[in-house]
C-alpha positions in Angstrom: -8.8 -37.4 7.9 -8.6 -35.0 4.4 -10.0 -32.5 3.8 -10.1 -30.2 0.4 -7.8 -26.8 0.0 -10.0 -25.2 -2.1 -13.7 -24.0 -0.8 -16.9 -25.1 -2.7 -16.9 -21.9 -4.9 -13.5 -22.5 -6.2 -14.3 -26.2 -7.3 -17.0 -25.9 -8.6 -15.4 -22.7 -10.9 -12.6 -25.1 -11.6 -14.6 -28.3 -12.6 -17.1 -25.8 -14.8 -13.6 -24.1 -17.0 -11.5 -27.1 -17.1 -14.5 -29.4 -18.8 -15.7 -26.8 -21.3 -11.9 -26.3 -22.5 -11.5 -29.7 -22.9 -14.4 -30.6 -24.3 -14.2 -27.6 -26.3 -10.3 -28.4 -27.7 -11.7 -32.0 -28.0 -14.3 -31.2 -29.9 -12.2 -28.9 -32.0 -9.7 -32.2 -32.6 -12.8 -34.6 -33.9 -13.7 -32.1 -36.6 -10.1 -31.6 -37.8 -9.5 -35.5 -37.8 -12.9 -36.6 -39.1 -13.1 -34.0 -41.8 -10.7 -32.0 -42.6 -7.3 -34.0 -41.9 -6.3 -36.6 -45.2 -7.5 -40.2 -44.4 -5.8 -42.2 -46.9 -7.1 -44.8 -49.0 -10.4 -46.4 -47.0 -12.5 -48.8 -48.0 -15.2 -47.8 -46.4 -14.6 -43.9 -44.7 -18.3 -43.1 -43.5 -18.0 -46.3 -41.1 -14.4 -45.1 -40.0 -15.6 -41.9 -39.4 -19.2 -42.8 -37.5 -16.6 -45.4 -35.3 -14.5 -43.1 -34.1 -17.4 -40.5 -33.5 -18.8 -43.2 -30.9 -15.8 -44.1 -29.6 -15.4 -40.3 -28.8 -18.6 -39.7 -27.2 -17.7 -42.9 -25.2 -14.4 -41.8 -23.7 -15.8 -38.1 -23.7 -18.3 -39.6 -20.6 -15.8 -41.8 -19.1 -13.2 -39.4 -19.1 -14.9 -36.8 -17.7 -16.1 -37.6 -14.7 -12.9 -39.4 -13.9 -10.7 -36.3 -14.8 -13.5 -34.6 -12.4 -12.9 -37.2 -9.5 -9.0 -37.4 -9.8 -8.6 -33.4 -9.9 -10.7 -33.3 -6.9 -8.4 -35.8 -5.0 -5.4 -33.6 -5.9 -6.3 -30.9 -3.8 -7.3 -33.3 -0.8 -5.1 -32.4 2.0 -4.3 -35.3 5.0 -4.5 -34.0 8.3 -1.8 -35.0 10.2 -2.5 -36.8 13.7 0.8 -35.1 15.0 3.6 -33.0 13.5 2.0 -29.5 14.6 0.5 -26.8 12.1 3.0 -25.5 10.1 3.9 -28.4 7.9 0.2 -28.8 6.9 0.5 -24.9 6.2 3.3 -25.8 3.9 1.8 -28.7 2.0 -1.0 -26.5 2.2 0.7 -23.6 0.6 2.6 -25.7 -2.2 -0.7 -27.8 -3.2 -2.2 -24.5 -4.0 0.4 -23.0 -5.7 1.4 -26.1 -8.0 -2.3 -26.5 -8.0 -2.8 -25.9 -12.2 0.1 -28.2 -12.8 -1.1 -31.1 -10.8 -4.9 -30.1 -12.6 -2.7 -29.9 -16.0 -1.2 -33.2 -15.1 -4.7 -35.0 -14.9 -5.8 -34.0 -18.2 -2.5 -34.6 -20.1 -3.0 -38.2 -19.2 -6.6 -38.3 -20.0 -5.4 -36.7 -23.5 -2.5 -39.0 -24.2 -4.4 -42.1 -23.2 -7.1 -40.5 -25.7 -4.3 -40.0 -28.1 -3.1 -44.4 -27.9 -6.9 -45.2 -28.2 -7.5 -43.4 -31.0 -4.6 -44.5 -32.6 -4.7 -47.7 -31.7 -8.8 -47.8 -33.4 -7.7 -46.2 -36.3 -4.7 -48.3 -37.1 -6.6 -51.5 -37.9 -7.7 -50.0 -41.4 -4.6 -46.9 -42.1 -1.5 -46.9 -40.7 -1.4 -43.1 -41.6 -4.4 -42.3 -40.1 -3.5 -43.6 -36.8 -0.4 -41.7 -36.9 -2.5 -38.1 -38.4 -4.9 -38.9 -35.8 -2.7 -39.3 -32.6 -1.1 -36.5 -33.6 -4.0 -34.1 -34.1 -4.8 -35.8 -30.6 -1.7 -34.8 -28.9 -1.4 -31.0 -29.9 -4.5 -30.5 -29.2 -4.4 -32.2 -25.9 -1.5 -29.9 -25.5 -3.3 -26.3 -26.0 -6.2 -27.3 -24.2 -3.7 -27.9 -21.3 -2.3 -25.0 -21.7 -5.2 -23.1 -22.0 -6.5 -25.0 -19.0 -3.6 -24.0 -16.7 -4.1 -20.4 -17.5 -7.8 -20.4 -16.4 -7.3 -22.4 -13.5 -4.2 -20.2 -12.1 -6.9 -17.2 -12.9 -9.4 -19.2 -10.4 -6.9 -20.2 -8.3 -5.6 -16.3 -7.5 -8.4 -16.0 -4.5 -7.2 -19.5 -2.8 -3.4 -18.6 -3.1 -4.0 -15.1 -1.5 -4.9 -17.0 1.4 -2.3 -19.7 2.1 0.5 -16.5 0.9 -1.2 -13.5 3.4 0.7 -16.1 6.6 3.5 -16.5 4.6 4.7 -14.9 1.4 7.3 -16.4 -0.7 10.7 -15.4 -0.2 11.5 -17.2 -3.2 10.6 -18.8 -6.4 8.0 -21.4 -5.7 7.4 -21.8 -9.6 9.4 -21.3 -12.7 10.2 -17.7 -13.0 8.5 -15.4 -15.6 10.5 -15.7 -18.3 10.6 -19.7 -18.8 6.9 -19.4 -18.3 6.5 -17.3 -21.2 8.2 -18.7 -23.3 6.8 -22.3 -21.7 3.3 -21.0 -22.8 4.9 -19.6 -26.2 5.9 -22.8 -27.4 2.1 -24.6 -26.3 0.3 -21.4 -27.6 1.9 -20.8 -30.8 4.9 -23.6 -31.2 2.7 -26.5 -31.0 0.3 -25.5 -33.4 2.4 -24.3 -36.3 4.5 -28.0 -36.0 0.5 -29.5 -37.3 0.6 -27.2 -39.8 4.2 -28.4 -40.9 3.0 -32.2 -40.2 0.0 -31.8 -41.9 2.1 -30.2 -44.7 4.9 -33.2 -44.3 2.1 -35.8 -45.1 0.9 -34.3 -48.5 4.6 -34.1 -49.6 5.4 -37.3 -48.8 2.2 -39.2 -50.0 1.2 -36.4 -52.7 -2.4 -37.9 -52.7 -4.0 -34.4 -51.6 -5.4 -32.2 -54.1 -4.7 -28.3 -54.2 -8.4 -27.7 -53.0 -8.2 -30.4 -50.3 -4.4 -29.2 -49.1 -5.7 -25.6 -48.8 -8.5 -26.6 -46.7 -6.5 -28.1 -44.4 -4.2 -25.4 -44.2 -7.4 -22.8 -43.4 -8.7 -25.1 -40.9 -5.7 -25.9 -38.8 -4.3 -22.1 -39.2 -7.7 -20.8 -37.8 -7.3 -23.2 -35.2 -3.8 -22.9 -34.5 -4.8 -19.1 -34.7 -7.4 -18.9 -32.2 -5.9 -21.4 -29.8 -2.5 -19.0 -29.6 -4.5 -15.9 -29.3 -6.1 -17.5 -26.4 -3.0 -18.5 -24.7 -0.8 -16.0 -25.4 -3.6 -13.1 -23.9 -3.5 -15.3 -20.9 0.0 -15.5 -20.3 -0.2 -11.8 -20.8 -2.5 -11.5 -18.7 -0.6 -13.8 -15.6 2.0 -11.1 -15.4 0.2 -7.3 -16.3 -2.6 -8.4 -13.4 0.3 -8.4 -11.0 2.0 -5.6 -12.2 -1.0 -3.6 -12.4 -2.1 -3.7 -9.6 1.4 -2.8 -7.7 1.1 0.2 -10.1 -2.5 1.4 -8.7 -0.9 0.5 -5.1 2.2 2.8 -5.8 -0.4 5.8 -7.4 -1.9 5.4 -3.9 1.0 5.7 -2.3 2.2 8.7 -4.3 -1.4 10.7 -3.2 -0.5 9.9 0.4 -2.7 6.5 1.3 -0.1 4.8 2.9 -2.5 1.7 3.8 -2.4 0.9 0.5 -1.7 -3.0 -0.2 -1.8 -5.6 -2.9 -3.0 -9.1 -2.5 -0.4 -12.1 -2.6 -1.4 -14.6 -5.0 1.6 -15.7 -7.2 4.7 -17.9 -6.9 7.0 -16.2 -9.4 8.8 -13.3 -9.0 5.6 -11.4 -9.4 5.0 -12.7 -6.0 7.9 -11.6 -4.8 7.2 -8.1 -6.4 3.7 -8.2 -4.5 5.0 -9.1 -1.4 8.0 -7.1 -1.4 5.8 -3.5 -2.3 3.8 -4.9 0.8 6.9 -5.1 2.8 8.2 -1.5 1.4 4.9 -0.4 2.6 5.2 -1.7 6.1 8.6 -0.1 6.6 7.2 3.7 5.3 3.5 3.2 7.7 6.4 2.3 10.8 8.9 5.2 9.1 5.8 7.6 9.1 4.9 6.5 12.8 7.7 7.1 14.1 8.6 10.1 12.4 4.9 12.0 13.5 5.6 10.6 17.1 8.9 12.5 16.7 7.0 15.9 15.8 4.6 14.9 18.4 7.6 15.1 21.0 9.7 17.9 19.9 7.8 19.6 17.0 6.5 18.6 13.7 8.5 21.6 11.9 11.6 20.8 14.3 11.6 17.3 12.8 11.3 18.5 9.1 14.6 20.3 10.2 16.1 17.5 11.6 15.5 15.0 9.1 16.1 17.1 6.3 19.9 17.5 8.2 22.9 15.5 7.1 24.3 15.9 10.2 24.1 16.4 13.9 25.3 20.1 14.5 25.5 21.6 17.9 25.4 25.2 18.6 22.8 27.8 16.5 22.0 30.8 15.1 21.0 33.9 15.7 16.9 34.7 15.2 14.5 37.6 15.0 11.9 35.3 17.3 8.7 35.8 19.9 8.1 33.9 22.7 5.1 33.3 24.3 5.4 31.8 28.1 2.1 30.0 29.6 2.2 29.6 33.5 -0.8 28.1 35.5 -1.9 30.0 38.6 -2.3 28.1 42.1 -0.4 24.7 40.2 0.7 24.0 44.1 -2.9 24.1 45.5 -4.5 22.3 43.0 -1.8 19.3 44.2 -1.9 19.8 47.4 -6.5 19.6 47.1 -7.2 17.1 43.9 -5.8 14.1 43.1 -3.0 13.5 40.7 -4.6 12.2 37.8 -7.1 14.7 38.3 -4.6 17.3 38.0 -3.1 16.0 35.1 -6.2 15.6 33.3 -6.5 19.5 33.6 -3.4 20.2 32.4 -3.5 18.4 29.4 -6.9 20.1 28.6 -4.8 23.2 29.2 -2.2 22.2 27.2 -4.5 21.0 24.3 -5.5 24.7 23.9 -2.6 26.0 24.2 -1.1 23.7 21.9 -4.2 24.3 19.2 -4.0 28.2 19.9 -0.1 28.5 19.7 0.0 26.1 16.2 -2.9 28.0 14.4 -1.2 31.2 14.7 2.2 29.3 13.4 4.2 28.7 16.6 5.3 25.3 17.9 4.9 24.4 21.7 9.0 23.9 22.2 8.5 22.2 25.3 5.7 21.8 28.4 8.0 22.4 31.8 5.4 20.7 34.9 2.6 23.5 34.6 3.8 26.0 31.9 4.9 25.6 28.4 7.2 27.9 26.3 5.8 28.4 22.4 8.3 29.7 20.0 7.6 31.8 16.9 10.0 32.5 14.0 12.1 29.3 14.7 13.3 26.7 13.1 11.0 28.1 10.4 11.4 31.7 9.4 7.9 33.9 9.8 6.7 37.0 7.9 5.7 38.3 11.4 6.4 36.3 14.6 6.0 39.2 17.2 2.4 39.6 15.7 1.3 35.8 15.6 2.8 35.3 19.3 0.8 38.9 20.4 -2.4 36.9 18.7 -1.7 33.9 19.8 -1.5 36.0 23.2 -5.2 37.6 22.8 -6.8 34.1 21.8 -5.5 31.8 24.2 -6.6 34.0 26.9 -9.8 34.6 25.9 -10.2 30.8 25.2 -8.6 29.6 28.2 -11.2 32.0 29.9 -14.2 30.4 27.9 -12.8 27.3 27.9 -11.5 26.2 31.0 -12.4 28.7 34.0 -11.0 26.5 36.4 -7.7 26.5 35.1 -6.4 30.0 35.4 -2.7 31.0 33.6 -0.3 33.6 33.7 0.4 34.6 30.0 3.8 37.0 28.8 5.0 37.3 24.9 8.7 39.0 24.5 10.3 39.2 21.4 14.1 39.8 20.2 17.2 37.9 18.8 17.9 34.3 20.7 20.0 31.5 19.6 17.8 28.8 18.0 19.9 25.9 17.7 20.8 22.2 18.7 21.9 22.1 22.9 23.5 19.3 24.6 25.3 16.4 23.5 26.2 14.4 20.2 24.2 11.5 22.0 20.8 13.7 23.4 20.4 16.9 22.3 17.1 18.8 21.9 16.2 22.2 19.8 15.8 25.4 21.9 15.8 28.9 21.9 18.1 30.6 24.3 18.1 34.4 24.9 16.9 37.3 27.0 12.9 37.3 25.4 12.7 33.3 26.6 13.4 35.1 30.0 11.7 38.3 29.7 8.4 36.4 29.0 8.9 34.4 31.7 9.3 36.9 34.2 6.3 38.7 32.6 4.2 35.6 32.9 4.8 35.8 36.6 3.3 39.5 36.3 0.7 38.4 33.8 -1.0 36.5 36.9 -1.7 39.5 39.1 -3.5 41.7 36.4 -6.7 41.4 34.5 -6.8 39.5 31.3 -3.9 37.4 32.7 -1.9 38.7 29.2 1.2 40.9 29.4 3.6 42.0 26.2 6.6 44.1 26.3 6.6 46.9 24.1 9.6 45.8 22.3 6.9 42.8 21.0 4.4 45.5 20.2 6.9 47.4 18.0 8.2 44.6 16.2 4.4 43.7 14.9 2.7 44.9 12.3 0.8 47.7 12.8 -2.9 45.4 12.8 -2.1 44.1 15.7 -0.2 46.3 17.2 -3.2 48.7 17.5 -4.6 45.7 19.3 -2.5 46.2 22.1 -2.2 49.5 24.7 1.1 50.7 26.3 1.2 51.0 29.9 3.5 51.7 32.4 7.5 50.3 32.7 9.0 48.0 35.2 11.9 46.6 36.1 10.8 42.6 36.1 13.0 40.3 38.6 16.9 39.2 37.3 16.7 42.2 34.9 18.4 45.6 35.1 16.6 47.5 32.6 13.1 48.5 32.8 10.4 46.8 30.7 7.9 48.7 29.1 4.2 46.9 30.0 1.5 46.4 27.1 -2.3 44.8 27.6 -4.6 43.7 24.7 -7.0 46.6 24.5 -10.5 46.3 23.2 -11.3 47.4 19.4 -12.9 50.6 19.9 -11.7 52.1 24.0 -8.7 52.0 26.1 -8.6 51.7 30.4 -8.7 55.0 31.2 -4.9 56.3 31.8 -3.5 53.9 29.2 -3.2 55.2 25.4 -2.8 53.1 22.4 0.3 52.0 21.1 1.8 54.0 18.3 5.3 53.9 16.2 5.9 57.5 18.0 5.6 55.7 21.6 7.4 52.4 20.4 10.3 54.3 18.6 10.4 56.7 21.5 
């Protein structure tokens, strides 16, 4: 069993380039060696000339079709009756890739066969032109092939993607950039300018060429020579800035935040290792920026801008100017005792997906969810203009949307604000970022409060009087109490509506807060 590498598409793209370009460059190499290249002394040059015109159409249609057949063969591939998969892959993956040079190889024999023909017709009436001929014959067999390679590696590109996407190379599976350049230098450009010094060789050494004819010949093999190294050279240029430009237009994707951003595998230099490495760099910054935004996801997004942005592990903290705002849900024993567990959490985590929305839009972070309540800190890790006001917001919204929202889920809500440690706690080996101090306790204890009052919302006026004084006027003063595990009394404040107070409770003012 065989079976082609290359799909129907590809051949056909192949068989259409590589017979233009060498009909093309032989074409190009008639012309030069019928009528333009010296001939010597001949008897009879028009029948030399029709002669090896035939002969060329001749091998033209011979050659063709077997350079067609035998490149095809090239890229058959035997299926094994045993050995597994990967090996085919392999032979699979290195027939592509060599796949030019074994299409480069076919046509250099077709061209130097060509070349011993031709020579071989020509030197029954000139020994020097057999000798100009063959030569013509083999540097221009040699562009062509060149040229050829070029265009079929450019065809080739969509076929190599797919036998590299399984496995890229981790090494050189062709000569390396630089020996190809100057490989494709010395066809391009080399090879051309040595017919110009042969071609200038013979008229010194038989001087039977006239100024007229000797510059003629220069014109037309220059122009050739000319054209042919333009061609190559823009397509060895080509072979590496493709490559390299499209790792660039990867990397400006990266640098606007698409990390899906990849390039496509298709070459067996180093420019496929450049390709397959970005790919890999890639991988490792989509798992760096998993990971990292499961790490927020689990203790804070701003907490792990701290702590990756930290040389070091420090225990211990500092002191902050911070609110807290304590969430508690009412009746958390019932609901266990009468609904099923996943029931239960299913309403929790709707309860926390409010609180966590509420508590983040007014620049808090949820600093940890303890069975039904969760504790939202503001003013730490990252400083705020005003954290008693955005946790007294906060406050406002997430009752009235928890209300709205989720009537079934009732929660006790308390806001505090003072000075707390905010720092690392625990060991070397597990730690986690808190906030410890008397408002993590005070809003705690008022939360308990907060579930026996209307509203379900309690500040202290200490929070109050640390706000600005927008939404401070939000909020009414009411009566002090001493909350359980504290000594001193805490002054009470509710959310009060925009335009009246409950009768007996007055709105706060700086006069009441500083008093």
């Amino acid at each position: 069993m065989a079976r082609s590498v290359l799909d129907l598409p590809t051949r056909i793209a192949l068989a259409v380039v590589v017979v233009v370009a060498n009909v093309a460059g032989a074409g190009v190499v008639l012309v030069l060696a019928a009528w333009v290249l010296p001939e010597g002394p001949l008897a009879d040059p028009a029948t030399v000339r029709m002669l090896n015109i035939v002969t060329f159409g001749g091998y033209l249609l011979l050659a063709v079709p077997v350079g067609l057949v035998w490149g095809a063969r090239r890229f058959r591939l035997r299926t094994p009756a045993s050995g597994g998969e990967r090996p085919e892959k392999r032979t699979e993956q290195r027939m592509v890739l060599h796949g030019p040079l074994r299409l480069v190889t076919v046509q250099a024999v077709l061209w130097v066969v060509g070349a011993a023909l031709f020579a071989g017709l020509n030197a029954r009436w000139s020994l020097r032109l057999a000798v100009s001929v063959g030569e013509t014959i083999v540097l221009g067999g040699i562009t062509t092939c060149a040229l050829s390679y070029l265009l079929s590696e450019r065809i080739l590109r969509r076929t190599a993607a797919r036998v590299l996407a399984a496995q890229p190379p981790r090494r050189r599976a062709l000569p390396g950039v630089v020996v190809r350049a100057l490989l494709f230098w010395a066809l391009g450009t080399a090879v051309p300018v040595v017919g110009l010094l042969l071609s200038a060789l013979s008229v010194l050494v038989y001087r039977d060429v006239s100024a007229d004819r000797f510059a003629v010949i220069v014109l037309a093999v220059g122009a050739t020579a000319l054209v042919a190294g333009l061609l190559v050279t823009v397509g060895a240029a080509r072979a590496v800035a493709d490559p390299v430009n499209a790792v660039r237009r990867a990397m400006r994707r990266v640098e606007g935040g698409d990390l899906d951003a990849s390039v496509t595998v298709y070459d067996g230099t180093e420019l496929g290792q450049l390709q397959s490495g970005f790919n890999t760099m890639i991988s490792g910054l989509r798992e760096r920026e998993r990971i990292r935004d499961l790490f927020g996801r689990h203790v804070g997004r701003d907490v792990a801008r701290v702590a990756a942005a930290t040389d070091e592990v420090r225990l211990g903290g500092e002191v902050r100017r911070v609110a807290v705002l304590f969430v508690d849900l009412v009746g958390s024993t019932a609901l266990a005792v009468q609904r099923p567990p996943t029931e239960v959490v299913g309403l929790l985590n709707r309860l926390f997906a409010v609180v966590v929305e509420v508590v983040e839009d007014h620049g808090g972070w949820v600093n940890k969810f303890e069975g039904d309540a969760a504790l939202a800190v503001f003013g730490a890790p990252v400083d705020a203009a005003d954290p008693a006001g955005s946790a007294l917001a906060a406050g406002r919204v997430l009752a009235a949307r928890l209300a709205a929202e989720l009537p079934e889920a009732t929660a006790g809500i308390g806001v505090s604000a003072g000075d707390a440690v905010a720092g690392n706690v625990g060991d070397v080996r597990r730690y986690e970022y808190t906030v410890i101090g008397d408002p993590v306790n005070e809003a705690a204890r008022l939360t308990e409060l907060a579930k026996t009052v209307p509203g379900r919302v309690l500040a202290t006026g200490a929070a109050v009087g640390l706000a600005d004084e927008a939404e401070a006027a939000r909020w009414t003063l009411g009566d002090t109490t001493v909350l359980r595990g504290r000594g001193a009394p805490t002054r009470l404040a509710t959310p009060c509506e925009s335009r009246q107070t409950e009768p007996g409770v007055r709105r706060a003012s700086r006069q009441d807060l500083g008093a």
